[in-house]
N, C-alpha and C positions, 0 to 999 in steps of 0.2 A: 569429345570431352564435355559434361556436364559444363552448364553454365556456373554452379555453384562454387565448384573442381577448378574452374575458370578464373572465379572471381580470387579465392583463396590463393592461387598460384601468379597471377597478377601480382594482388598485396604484395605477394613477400618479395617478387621480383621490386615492388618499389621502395619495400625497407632495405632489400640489398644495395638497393642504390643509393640509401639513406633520404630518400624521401617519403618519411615518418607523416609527413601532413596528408602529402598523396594517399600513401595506403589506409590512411584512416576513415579520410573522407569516401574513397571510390565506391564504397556498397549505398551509401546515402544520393551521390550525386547520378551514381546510376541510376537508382529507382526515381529520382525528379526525373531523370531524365526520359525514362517511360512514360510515367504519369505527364510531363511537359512539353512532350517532345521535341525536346533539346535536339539542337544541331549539334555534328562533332567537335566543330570548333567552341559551341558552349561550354560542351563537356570537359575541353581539355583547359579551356580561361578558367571556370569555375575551380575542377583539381590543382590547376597553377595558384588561383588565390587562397586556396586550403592550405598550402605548401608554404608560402609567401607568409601567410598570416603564422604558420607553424612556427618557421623560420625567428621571425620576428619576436612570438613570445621566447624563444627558447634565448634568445640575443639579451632582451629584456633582463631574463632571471638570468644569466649570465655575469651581465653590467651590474647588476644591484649584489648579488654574490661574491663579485670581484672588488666593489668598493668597500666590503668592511663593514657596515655599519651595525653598530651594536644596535640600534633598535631604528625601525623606519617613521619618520614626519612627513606628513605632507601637507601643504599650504592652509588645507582648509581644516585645520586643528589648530591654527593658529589665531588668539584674540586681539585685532587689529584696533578692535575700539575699547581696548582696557584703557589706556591713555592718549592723551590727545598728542603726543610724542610717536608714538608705534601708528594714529590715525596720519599723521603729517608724510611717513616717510612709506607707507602704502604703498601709493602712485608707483614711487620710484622700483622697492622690492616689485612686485608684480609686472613692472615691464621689464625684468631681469626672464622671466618664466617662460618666452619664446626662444630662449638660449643665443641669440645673436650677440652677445657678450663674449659667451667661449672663441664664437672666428676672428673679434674684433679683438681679443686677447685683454678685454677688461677685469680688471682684479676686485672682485668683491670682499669689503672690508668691512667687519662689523666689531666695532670696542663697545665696551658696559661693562655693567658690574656682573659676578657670579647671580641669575638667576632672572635674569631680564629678558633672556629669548634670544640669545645669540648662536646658538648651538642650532636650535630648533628649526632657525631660516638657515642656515646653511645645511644641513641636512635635508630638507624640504627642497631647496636649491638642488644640491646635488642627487636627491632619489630622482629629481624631473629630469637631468642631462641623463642617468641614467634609463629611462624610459625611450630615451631619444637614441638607446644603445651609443650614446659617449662614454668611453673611457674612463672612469671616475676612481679615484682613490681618498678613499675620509678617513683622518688619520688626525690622534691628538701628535702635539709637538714632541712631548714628550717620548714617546713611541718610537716616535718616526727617527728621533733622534738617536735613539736607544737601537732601530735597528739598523742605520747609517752606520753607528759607528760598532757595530760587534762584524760587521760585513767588512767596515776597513781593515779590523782586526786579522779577519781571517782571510782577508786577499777576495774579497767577492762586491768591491764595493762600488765598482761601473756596473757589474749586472743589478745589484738591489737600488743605486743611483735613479738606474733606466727607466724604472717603476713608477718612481716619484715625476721624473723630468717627464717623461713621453706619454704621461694622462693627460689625456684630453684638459681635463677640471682634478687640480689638487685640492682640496678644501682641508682645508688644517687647522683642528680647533685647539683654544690655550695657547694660543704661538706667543712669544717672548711673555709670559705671563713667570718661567721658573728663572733663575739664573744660570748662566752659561757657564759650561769651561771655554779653553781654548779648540775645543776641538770639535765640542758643540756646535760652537756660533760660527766654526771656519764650513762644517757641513749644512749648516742653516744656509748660509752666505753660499754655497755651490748650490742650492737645489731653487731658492731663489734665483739666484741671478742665471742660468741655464734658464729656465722657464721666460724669465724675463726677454732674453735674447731670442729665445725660439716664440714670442708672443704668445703665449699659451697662459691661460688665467690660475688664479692664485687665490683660493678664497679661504681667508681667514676669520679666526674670532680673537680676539684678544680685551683684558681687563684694565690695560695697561694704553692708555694714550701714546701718541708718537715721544712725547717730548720726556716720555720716563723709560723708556728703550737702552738709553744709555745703561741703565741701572742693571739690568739684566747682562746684556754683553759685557764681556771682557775688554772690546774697545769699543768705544764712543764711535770712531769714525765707522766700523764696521754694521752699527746698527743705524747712523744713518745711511748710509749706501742702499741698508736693506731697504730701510721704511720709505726710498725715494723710489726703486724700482717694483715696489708695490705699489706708493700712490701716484705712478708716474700716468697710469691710466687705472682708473676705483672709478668704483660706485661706494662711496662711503657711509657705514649707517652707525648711526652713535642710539644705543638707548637706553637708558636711564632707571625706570622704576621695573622693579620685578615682583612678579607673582607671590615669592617667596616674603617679601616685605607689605602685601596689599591689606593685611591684617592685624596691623602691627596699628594697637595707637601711642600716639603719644600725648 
């Protein structure tokens, strides 16, 4: 058999095997391998890292695919030295960025007003877990809540539950910012407190301070519960001036 006859029939022997990286790489790392003369165990490290790295992107666009996000952020489109508020709490945001928060099950919490950049670092947050192929689901409250309960409706609401609880990183923007029913605030309180018990983080945005929670729930006691098994472990970030107000005089 031709070497070329060779090569060709190799390839698809390794797409049938479903390694896509393999068969891509092996007419490239063959011919290094002439010109370099590669040993065979080079050959076969070098196709495994083809493979490996294959793997890896296709894991990548997966994770970011899976979490939803209507548009992607990432850190460095973010203006840290607008104010000396967003400069103060820097530090803190950026040592969130090697994701040792997700194992440690810390809940990132960001309150402000509409238009300060609370969306913007959580989404920057969560595109980086998903890079790291974690689990991620970004999902406004309203939504989430809206497909909780058409799922309790129709009898499917431990499978669409499982979604929310068993992500690596929930990141849920607008949480308690609309008013609740009762039926609402009873699947807020299950998706929270599940995560909660399973240590698993929780990153929100809300406009709405801890101590105006009540206002939204239907009970008082119900939204403190929540807002305690949130801040029981946070990184908490408050900020203040927005982009949307920088032009404003008075």
């Amino acid at each position: 058999m031709k070497d070329d006859d060779l090569l060709g029939l190799t390839a698809e022997k390794l797409r049938w095997l479903r390694l896509p990286g393999m068969a891509r790489a092996l007419s490239d790392i063959l011919e290094a391998a002439r010109e370099q003369n590669l040993s065979p165990l080079d050959v076969v490290s070098r196709i495994a890292d083809e493979e490996k790295a294959s793997r890896l992107k296709s894991a990548v666009e997966r994770r970011v695919r899976d979490a939803r996000f209507p548009e992607i952020n990432t850190i460095d489109g973010f203006d840290f030295d607008f104010d000396p508020l967003r400069k103060k709490l820097k530090a803190r945001y950026l040592s969130l960025l090697d994701l040792a928060f997700i194992d440690k099950g810390v809940n990132p919490v960001f309150i402000g007003n509409p238009g300060t950049g609370k969306t913007f670092l959580v989404r920057a947050l969560a595109h980086k877990a998903c890079l790291a192929t974690k689990r991620v689901v970004f999902i406004s409250a309203p939504r989430m809540l809206n497909e909780l309960h058409g799922a309790e409706v129709h009898g499917r609401l431990e499978r669409v539950l499982r979604k929310f609880v068993k992500a690596d990183l929930l990141a849920i923007d607008d949480f308690a910012c609309l008013e609740m029913d009762p039926t609402q605030a009873k699947l807020a309180f299950q998706v929270i407190s599940e995560r909660y018990d399973y240590r698993r983080p929780t990153a929100i945005t809300t406009n709405r301070p801890f101590k105006e929670w009540p206002k939204v729930f239907p009970d008082a006691l119900n939204a403190q519960v929540i807002a305690e098994r949130l801040t029981e472990r946070c990184e908490h970030f408050v900020l203040e001036k927005g982009y949307r107000t920088r032009n404003i005089k008075h």
